[in-house]
C-alpha positions as CSV (number, residue, x, y, z in Angstrom):
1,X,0.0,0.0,0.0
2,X,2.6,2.2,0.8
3,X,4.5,1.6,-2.6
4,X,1.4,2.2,-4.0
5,X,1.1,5.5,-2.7
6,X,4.5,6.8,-3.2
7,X,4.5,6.1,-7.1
8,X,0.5,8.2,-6.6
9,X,2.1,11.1,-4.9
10,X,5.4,11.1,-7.2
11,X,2.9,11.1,-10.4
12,X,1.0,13.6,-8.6
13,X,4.1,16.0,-8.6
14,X,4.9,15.7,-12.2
15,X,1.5,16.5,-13.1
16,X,1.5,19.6,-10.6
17,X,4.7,21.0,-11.8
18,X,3.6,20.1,-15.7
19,X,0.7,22.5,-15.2
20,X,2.4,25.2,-13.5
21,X,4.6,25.5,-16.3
22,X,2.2,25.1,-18.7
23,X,-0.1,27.8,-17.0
24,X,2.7,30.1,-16.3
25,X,4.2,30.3,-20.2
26,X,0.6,30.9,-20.9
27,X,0.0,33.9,-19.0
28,X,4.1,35.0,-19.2
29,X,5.0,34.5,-22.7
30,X,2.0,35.3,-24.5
31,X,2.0,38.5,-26.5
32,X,0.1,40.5,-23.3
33,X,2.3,42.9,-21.6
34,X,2.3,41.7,-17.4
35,X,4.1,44.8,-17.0
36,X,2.0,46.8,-19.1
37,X,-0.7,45.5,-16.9
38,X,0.4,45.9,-13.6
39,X,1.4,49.9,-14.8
40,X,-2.4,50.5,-15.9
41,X,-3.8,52.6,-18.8
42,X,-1.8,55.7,-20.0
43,X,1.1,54.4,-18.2
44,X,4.5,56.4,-18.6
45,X,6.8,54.1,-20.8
46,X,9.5,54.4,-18.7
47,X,7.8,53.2,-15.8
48,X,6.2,50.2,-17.7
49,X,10.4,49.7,-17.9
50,X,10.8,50.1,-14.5
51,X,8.0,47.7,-13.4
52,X,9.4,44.9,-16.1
53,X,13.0,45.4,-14.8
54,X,11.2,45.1,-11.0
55,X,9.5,42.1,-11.8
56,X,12.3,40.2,-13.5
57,X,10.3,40.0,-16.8
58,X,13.7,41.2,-18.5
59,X,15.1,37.6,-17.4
60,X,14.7,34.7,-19.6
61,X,11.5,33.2,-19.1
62,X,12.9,29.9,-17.4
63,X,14.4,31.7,-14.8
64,X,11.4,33.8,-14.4
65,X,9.7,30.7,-13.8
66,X,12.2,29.2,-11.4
67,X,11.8,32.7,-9.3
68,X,8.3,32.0,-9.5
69,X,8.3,28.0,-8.2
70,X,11.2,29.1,-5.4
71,X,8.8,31.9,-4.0
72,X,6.2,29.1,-3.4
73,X,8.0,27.0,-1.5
74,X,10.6,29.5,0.4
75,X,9.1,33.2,-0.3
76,X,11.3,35.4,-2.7
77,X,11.7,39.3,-2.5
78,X,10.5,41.3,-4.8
79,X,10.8,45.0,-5.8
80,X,7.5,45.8,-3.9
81,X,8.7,44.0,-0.5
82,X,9.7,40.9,0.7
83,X,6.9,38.4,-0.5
84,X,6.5,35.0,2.4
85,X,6.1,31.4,1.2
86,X,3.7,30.4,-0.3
87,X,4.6,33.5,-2.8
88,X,2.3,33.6,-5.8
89,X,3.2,37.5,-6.2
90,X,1.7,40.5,-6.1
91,X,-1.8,41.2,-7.4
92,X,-1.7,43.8,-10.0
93,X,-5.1,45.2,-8.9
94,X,-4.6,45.8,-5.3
95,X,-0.7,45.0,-5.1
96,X,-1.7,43.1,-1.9
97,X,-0.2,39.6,-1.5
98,X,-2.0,36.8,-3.6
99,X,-1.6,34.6,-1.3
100,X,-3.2,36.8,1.3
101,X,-6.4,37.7,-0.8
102,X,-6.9,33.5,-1.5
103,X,-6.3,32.6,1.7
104,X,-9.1,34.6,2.7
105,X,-11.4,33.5,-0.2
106,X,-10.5,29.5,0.1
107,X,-12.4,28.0,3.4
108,X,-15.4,29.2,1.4
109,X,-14.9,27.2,-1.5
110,X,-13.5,24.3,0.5
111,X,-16.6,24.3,2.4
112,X,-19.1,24.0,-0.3
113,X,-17.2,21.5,-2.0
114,X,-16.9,19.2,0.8
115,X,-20.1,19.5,2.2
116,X,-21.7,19.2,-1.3
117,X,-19.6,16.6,-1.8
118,X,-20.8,14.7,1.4
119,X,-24.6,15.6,0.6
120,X,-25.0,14.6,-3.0
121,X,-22.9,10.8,-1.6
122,X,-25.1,10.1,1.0
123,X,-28.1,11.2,-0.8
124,X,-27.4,9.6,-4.0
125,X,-26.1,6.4,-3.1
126,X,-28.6,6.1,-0.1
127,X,-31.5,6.5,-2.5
128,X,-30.1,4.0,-4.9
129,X,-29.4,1.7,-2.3
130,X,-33.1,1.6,-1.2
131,X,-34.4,1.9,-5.0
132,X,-32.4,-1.4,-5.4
133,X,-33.4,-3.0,-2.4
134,X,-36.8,-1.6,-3.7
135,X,-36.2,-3.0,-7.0
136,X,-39.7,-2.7,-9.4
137,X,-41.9,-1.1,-6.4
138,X,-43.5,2.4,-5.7
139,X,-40.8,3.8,-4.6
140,X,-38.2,2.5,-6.7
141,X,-40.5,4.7,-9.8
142,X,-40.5,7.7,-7.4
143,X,-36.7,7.9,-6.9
144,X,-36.4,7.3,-10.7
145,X,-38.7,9.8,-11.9
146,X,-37.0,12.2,-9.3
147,X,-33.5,11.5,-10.2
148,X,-34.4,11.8,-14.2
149,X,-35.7,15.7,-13.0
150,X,-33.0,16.0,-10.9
151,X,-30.6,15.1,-13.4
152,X,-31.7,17.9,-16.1
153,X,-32.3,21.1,-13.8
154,X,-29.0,23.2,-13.3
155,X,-27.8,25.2,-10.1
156,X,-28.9,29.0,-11.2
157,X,-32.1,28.2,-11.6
158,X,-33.1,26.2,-8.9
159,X,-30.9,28.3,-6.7
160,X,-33.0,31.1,-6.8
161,X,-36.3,28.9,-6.4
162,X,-34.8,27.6,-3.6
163,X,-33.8,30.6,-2.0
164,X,-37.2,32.1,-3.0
165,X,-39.2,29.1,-0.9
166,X,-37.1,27.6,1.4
167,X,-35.5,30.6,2.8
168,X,-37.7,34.2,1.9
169,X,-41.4,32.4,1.7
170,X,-41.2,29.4,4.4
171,X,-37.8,30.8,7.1
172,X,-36.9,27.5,6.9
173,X,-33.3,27.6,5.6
174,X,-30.7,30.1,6.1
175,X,-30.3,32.2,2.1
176,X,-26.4,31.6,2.5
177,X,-23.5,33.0,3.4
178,X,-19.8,33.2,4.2
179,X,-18.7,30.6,6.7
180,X,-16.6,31.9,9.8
181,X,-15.7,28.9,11.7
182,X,-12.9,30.0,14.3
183,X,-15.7,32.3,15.5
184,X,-19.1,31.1,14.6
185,X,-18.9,27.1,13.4
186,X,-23.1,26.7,14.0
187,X,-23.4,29.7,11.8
188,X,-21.0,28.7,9.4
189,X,-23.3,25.2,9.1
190,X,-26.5,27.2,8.9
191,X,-25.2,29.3,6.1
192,X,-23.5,26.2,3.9
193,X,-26.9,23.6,3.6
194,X,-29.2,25.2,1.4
195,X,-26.2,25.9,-1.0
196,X,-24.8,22.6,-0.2
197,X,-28.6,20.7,-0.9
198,X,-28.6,23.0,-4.2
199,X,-25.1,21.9,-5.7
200,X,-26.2,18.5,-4.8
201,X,-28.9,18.4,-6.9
202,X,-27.4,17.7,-10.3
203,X,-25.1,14.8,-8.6
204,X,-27.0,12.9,-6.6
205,X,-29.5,12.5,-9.2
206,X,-26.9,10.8,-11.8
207,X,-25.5,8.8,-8.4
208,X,-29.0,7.4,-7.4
209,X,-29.5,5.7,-10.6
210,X,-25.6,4.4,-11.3
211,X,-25.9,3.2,-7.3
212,X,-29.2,1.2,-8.3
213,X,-27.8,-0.2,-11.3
214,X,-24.8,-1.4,-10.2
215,X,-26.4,-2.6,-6.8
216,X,-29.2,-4.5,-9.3
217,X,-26.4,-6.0,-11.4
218,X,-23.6,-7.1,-8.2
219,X,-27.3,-9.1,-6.8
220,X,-27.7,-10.9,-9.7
221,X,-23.7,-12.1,-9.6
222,X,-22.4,-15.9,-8.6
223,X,-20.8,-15.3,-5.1
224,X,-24.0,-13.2,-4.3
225,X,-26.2,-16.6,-5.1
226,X,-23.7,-18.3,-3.2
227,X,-23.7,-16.4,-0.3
228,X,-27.5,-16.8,0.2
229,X,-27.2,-20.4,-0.7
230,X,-24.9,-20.8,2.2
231,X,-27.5,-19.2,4.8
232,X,-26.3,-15.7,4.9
233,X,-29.3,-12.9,5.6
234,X,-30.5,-10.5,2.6
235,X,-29.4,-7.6,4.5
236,X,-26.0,-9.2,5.1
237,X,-25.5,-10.0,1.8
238,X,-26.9,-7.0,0.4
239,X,-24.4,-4.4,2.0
240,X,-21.5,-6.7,2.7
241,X,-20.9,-8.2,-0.8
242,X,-22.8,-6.1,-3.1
243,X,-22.2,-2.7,-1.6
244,X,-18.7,-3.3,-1.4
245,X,-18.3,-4.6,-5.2
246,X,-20.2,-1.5,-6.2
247,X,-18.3,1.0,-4.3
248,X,-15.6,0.4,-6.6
249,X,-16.8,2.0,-9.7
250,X,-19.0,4.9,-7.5
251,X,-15.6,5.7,-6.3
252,X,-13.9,5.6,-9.5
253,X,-16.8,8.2,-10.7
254,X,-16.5,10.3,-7.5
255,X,-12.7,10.8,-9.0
256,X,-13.4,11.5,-12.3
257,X,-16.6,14.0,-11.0
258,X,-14.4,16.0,-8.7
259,X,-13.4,18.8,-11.3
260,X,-17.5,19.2,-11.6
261,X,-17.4,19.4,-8.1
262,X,-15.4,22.6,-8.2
263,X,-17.4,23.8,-10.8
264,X,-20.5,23.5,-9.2
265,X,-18.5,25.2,-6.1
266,X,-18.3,28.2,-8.5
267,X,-21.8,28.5,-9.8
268,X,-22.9,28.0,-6.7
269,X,-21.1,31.0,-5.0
270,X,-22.1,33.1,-7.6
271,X,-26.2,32.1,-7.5
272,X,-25.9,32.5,-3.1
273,X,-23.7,35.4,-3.6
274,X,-20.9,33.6,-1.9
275,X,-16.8,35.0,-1.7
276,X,-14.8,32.1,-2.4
277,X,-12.1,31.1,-5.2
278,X,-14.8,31.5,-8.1
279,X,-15.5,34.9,-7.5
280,X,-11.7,35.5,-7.0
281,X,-11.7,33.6,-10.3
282,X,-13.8,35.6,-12.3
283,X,-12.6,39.3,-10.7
284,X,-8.9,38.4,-11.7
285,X,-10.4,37.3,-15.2
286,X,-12.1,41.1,-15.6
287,X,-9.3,43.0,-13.8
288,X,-6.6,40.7,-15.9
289,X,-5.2,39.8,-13.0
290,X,-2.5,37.3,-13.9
291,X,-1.0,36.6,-10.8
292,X,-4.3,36.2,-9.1
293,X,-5.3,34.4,-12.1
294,X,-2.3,31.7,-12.0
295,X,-3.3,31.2,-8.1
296,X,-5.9,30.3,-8.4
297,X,-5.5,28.0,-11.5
298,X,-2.5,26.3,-9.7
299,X,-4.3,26.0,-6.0
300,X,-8.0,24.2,-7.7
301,X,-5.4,22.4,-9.8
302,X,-3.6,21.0,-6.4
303,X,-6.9,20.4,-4.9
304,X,-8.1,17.8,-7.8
305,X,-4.8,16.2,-7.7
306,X,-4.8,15.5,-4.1
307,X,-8.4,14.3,-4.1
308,X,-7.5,12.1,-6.5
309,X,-5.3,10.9,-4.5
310,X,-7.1,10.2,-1.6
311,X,-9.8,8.5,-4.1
312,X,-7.0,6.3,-5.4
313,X,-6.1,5.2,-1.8
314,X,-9.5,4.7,-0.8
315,X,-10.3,2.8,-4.2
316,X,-7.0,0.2,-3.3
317,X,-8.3,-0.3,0.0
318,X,-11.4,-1.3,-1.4
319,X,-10.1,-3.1,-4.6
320,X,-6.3,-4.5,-3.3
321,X,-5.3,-5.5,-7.1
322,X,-5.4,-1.7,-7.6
323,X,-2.0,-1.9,-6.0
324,X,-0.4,-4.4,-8.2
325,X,-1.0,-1.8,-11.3
């Protein structure tokens, strides 16, 4: 297992510093000016100079981008001040730290992706568990014809239904808002479910029906018939052998959904009016931010790679032939 891991982690860092060169060339070396940028309209020429020489775009761009990687990992100074590890720059907008701005934007977005996360799993593979167990009766339909809707609605529009009913017309739901858990964790909770149960929506739906169907098939399998030949009890049988040979592939989806997961993070701060890394995302798009920009790129690109991770790990424990590949 823990061979296993090392070669995940060591893949893991490739792929990390593959993108950060990728994304850094891309914002660096493209025909836009950073300097320019940083300066403003009607900026002076010589101090669009001044700013290049400053920032060490008159370097080759390697070495710019070895500054760059350094100042994550042991801070770097910089003509503006000495900048502390993590070091993603200065933001040309408010020439504040990045690192400072994200930091205060991230538990946000963290939040709602984790306890979306956890909703639309429990939901969704609790429903399909029952559907199956349920398989051809009234409530098997329900769930079906409730995942089906669930499936084709999208966050900004139920969002705002939701906020309009369960929140404004019945008080039962907090509308939403930034969570502050150092001093208020119970509000923090309040203000994350009725964003959490919206962002939800369009996963569980799609999990409720794969859960069932995999649950349907794994009961029809040999060592299932054999289990119940040999005395075991339905409900035995049904979560300890077939549960566990369908976690496999729910977990394997739960990987390859956890970019949509972010996504949804995003559309979902903008419908509740949320601050987290979307929002930051889109002001460093219309400001043309870069260095924001790249943060943020680079930090949601570390999060999928270290949930996959964890997946990985948590699909070998589950499957142990995963670690022989």
């Amino acid at each position: 297992m823990l061979r296993f891991l090392v070669r995940r982690v060591l893949g893991a860092a490739f792929i990390l510093v593959l993108i950060s060169a990728i994304t850094y060339f891309l914002f660096f070396a493209l025909p836009s000016d950073p300097a320019l940028l940083s300066c403003g309209r009607n900026c002076d020429p010589r101090n669009v100079a001044l700013i290049r020489q400053n920032m060490g775009l008159d370097q080759p761009v390697w070495t710019q981008y070895l500054h760059f990687m350094t100042g994550i990992f042991a801070g770097r100074d910089m003509a503006i001040g000495h900048c502390p590890a993590p070091c993603f720059g200065y933001s040309f907008a408010t020439q504040q730290p990045v690192w400072a701005t994200v930091s205060d934007r991230y538990p946000t977005t963290l939040s709602l992706a984790i306890g979306g996360a956890t909703t639309f799993l429990v939901i969704g593979v609790g429903l399909g568990l029952v559907s199956a167990a349920q398989q051809g009766k009234a409530f098997d339909k329900i769930a079906s014809s409730f995942s089906l809707l669930g499936n084709s609605v999208q966050i900004y529009f139920i969002g705002p239904i939701a906020i309009l009913v369960l929140s404004t017309n019945l008080h039962l739901l907090d509308r939403g808002h930034d969570p502050d858990w150092t001093h208020d964790p119970a509000g923090s909770v309040s203000g994350l479910i009725l964003p959490c149960l919206v962002m939800s929506v369009i996963f569980w739906s799609g999990y409720s029906r794969q859960t069932r169907s995999l649950m349907v098939e794994q009961m029809s399998e040999d060592h299932i018939r054999t289990a119940r030949a040999k005395g075991m009890s339905g409900s035995y049988v049904f979560l300890r052998y077939a549960l566990r040979g369908a976690m496999a592939s729910i977990i394997t989806v739960f990987g390859v959904d956890l970019s949509g997961v972010l996504a949804g993070a995003i559309i979902t701060e903008a419908t509740f009016g949320l601050h987290g890394l979307g929002t930051l995302a889109v002001q460093a798009v219309n400001q043309t931010d870069l260095p924001l920009e790249m943060a943020v790129m680079l930090i949601g690109a570390f999060a999928i790679v270290v949930s996959n991770i964890v997946v990985d790990a948590a699909y070998a424990i589950i499957d142990p032939r995963i670690r022989l590949s």
